[in-house]
N, C-alpha and C positions, 0 to 999 in steps of 0.2 A: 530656725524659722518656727513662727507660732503656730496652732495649730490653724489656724483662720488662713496661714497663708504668709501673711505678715512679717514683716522681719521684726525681732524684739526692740523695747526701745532698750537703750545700753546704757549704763552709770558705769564712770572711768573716772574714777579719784586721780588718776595719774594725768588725765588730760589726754592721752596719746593717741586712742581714738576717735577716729573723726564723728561728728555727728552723737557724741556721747554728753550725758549730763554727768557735773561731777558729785551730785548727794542723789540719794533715793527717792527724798520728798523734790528734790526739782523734777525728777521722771514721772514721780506720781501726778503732778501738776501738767507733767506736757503729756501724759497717756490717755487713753480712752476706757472704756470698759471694757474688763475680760483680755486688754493686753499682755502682751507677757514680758517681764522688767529683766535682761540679762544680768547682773550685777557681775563684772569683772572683778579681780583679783588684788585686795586691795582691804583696807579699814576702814571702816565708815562708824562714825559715832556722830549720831543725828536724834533727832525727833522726827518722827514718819507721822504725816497723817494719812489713812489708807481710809479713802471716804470714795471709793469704787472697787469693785470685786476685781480683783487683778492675780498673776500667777508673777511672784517674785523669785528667780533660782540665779545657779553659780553654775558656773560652765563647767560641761561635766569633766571630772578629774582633775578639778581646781577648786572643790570645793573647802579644802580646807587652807586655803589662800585666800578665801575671802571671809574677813569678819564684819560682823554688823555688832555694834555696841549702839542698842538703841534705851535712849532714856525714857521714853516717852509713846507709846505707839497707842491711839484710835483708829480703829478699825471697823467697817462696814461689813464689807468680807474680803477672806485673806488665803491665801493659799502658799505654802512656803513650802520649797521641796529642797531640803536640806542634802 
């Protein structure tokens, strides 16, 4: 849960969760500002464009199950908690 309250939005490269996008920049496009982007357990190698301040993490004690291989990232503001 975010801290607004909100449930995160979720990237699921695997498909298996419901209501999940499967790249970061489709989440970044359906998020709002100041959301917070769950990135599940998984490889993502994309182009982000992060053009709203948002809190992007990996679920904790999976963080090294999730890798981001990004070519390309713009950013406005960004917050990445590894």
């Amino acid at each position: 849960m975010a801290a607004d309250g909100f449930p995160p939005v979720v990237v699921d490269a695997s498909g298996r969760e419901e209501d999940s996008f499967p790249t970061i920049e489709r989440a970044m496009k359906a998020c709002n500002t100041h959301d917070r982007i769950l990135v599940l357990p998984g490889t993502y190698e994309e182009c982000v464009l992060l053009d709203k301040p948002v809190e992007i993490c990996g679920r904790e004690g999976k963080t090294n199950e999730t890798i981001i291989k990004v070519r390309l990232v713009c950013c406005a503001g960004l917050l990445i908690r590894v």
